[in-house]
N, C-alpha and C positions, 0 to 999 in steps of 0.2 A: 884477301878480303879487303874490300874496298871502303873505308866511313865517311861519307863526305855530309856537310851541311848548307843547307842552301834557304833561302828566303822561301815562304811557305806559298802557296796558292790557292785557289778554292778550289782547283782541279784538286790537290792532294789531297785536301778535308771528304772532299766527295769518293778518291780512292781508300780512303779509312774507312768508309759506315761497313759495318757489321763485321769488323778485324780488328776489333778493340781489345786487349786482353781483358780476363775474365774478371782480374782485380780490379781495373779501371772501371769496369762498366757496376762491380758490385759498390764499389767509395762512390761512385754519382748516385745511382740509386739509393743507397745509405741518406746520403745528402741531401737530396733533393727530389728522387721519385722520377724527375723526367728520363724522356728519351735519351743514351747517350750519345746519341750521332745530331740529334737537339742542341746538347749542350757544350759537342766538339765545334758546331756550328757558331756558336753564340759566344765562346771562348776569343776563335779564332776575329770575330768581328769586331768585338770589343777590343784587340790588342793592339797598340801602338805595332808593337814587333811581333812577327813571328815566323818560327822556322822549322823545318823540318829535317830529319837526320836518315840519311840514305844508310843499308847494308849492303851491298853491292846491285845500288839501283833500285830496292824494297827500301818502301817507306817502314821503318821502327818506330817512330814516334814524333811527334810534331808538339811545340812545345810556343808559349809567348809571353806578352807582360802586356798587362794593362793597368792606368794611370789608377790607385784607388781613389782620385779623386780628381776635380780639374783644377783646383789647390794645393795636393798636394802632389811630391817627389818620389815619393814611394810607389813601389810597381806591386802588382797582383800577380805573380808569376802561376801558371797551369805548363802542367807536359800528359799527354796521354799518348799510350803506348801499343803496339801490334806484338803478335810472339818474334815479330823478325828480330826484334832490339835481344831477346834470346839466345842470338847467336854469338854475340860476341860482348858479354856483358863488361868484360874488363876494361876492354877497349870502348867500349861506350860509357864507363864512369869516367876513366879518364879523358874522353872527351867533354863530358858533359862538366866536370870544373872549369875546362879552357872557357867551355861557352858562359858558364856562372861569372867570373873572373869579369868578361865584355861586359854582358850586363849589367854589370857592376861599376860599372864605367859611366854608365847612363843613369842609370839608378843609384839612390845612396840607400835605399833600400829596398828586400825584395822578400814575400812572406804570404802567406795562404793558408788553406785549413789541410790537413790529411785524415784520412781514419785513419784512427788509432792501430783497428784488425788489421789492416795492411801493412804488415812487419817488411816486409821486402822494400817496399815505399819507404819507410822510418828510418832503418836502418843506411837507407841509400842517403837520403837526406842526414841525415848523422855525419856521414863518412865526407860530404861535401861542405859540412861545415857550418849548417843549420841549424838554429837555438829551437827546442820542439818546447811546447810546455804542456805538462801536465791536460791527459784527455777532458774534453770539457763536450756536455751535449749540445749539438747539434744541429742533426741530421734530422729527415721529419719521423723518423721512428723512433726517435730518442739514443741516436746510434752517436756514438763519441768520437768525436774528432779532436787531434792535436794542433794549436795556431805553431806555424813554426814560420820562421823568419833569419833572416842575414843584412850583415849591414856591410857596408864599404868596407871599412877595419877591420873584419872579422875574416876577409876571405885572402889567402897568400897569394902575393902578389899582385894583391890592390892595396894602397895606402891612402888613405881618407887624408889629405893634405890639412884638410879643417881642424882636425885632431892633433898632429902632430906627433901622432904615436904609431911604434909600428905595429904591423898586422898581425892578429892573435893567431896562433898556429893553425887547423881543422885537429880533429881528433879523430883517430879509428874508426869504425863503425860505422833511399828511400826516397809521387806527387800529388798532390791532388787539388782538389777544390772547387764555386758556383761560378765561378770562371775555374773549372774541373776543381 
């Protein structure tokens, strides 16, 4: 099995409409009500970065950051995902730290909203080392979503030079957001 990642394109966005998994497409609508091949669209334009994560040559999920402001440093990170990412789920978390790890590089911070029901999402985000807080509504049907966030210091093997302190462990134990 082959993971590669590579810089995203609008050909890829265009080969995700309607292979979105099921949970991805029910946290947009939760959210927001629109289309979500609309809002993988709108993700994808708004991001400084983004990229996409091959399984041997199948797109799994395409993922980016964008600026939450043109003030500030902090990034809006979204990932939405196909059943391909399914295949090799182990080997796709442990990719997706390396890739958190960069990003983290460029960003001193990175954070968005999840639903709360999307336990597979939470717990992934958990596992990579994401502070979740308490569900809070929302979504336009009063659907609860958790803000979760990371910062420089918090992710191993980044060290927040500004701090001067080293990097807080992850702990044991999930994306989402209006940029997904």
């Amino acid at each position: 099995m082959v993971i590669e990642v590579r810089r995203c394109r609008a050909k890829d966005i265009r080969a995700m409409r309607g292979k979105l998994r099921a949970e991805d497409v029910i946290e947009i609508r939760r959210r927001n009500g629109r289309e979500p091949y609309a809002v993988l669209i709108d993700s994808f334009r708004r991001s400084e970065v983004a990229y996409v994560g091959l399984i041997d040559g199948e797109i799994a999920c395409a993922w980016g950051v964008a600026r939450e402001s043109i003030l500030s440093s902090a990034g809006v990170i979204w990932l939405l995902s196909t059943a391909v990412m399914e295949r090799a789920p182990v080997a796709v978390a442990r990719r997706t730290r390396r890739e958190l790890q960069e990003l983290l590089k460029v960003y001193p911070e990175l954070g968005n909203y999840v639903d709360s029901e999307y336990e597979k999402c939470v717990r992934w985000l958990e596992w990579l080392g994401f502070t979740l807080e308490p569900p809070e509504p929302l979504g336009i049907r009063g659907g609860m979503f958790r803000k979760f966030y990371i910062t420089r210091g918090e992710c191993p093997g980044i060290i927040d030079k500004t701090r001067r302190e080293r990097p807080i462990r992850m702990h044991s134990s999930g994306t989402g957001g209006d940029y997904v």
